[in-house]
C-alpha positions as CSV (number, residue, x, y, z in Angstrom):
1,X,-6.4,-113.6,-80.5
2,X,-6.0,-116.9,-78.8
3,X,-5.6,-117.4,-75.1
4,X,-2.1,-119.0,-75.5
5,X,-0.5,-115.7,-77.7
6,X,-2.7,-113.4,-74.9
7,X,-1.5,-114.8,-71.9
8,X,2.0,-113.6,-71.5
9,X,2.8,-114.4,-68.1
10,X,0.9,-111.0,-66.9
11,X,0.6,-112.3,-63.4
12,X,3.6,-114.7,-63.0
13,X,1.2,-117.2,-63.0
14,X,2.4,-119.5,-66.3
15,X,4.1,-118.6,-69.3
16,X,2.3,-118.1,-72.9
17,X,4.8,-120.5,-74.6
18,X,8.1,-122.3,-74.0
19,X,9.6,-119.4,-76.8
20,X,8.5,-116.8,-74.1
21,X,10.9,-118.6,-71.6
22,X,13.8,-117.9,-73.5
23,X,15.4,-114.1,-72.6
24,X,18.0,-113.9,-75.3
25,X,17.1,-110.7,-77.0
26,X,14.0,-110.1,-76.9
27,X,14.0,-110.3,-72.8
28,X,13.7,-106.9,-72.2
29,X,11.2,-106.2,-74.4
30,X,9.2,-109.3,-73.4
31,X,9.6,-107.3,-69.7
32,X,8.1,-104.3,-70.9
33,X,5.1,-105.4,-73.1
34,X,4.5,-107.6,-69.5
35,X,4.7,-104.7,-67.8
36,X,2.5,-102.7,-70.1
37,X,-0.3,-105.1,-70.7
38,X,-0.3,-105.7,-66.7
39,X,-1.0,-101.9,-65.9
40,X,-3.5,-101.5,-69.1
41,X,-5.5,-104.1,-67.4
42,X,-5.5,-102.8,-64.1
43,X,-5.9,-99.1,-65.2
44,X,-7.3,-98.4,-68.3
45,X,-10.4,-101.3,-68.5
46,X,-13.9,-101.2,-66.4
47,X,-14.2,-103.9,-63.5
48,X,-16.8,-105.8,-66.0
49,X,-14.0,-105.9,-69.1
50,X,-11.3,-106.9,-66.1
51,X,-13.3,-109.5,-64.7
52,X,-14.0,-110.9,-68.5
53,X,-10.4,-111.0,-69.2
54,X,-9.1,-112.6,-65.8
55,X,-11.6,-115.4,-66.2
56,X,-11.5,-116.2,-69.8
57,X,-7.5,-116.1,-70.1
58,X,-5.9,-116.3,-66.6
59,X,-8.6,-118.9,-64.7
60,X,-9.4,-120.7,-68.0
61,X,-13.3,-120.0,-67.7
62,X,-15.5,-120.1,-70.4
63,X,-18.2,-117.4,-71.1
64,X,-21.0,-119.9,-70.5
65,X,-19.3,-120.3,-67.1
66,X,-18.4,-116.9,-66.3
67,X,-21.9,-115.8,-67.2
68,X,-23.4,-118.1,-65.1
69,X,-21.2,-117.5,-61.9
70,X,-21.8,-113.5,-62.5
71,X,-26.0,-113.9,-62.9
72,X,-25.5,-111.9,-66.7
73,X,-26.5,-112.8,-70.2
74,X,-23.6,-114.5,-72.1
75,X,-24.0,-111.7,-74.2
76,X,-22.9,-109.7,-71.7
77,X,-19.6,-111.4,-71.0
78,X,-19.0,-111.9,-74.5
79,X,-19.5,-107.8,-75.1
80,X,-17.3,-107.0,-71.7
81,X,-14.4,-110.0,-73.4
82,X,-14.5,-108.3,-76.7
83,X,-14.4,-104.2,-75.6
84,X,-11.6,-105.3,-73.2
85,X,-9.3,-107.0,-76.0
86,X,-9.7,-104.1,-78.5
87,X,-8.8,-101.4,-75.6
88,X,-6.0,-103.6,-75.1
89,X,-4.9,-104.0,-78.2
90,X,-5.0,-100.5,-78.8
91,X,-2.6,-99.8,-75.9
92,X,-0.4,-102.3,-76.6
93,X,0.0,-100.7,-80.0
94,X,0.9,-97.5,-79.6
95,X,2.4,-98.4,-76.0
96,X,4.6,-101.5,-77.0
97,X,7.4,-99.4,-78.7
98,X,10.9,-101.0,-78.9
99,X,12.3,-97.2,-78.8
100,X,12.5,-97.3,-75.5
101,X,15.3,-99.5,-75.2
102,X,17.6,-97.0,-76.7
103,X,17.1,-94.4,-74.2
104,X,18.2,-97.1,-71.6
């Protein structure tokens, strides 16, 4: 997973692509998975894991960066960056069902 396919405009801040501008279709879906990925972040990962995502996808930090602005091992960054993507990923999974538009 790259930071461009990761960052789906979670926060308003920017948007992953130009294709994610685009609402045709897929807007509402796009919504939800937004949505959903927000709230996983803010609910289901520790303040270590949330801190490694913000600042390696959101404020463009590296892990040498991050790790150094923290006081931790890169080790450690890289660990928190890595739990936090397979948590989310697993939410995303089983939580980014398109069956929910047809009870709308």
């Amino acid at each position: 997973m790259n930071r461009l396919t990761f960052s789906i405009e979670v926060f308003g801040e920017r948007a992953a692509s130009a294709a994610y501008e685009s609402r045709g279709d897929n807007g509402k879906y796009l919504e939800h998975l937004k949505k959903l990925l927000r709230k996983a972040i803010e609910e289901e990962l520790t303040e270590s894991q949330r801190d490694a995502v913000t600042g390696f996808y959101f404020e463009n930090l590296s892990v040498s960066e991050m790790a150094e602005l923290r006081g931790v091992n890169k080790s450690t960054i890289s660990r928190n960056l890595h739990r936090a993507c397979q948590k989310l990923s697993l939410v995303m999974r089983y939580g980014a069902s398109p069956l929910y538009l047809l009870q709308e």
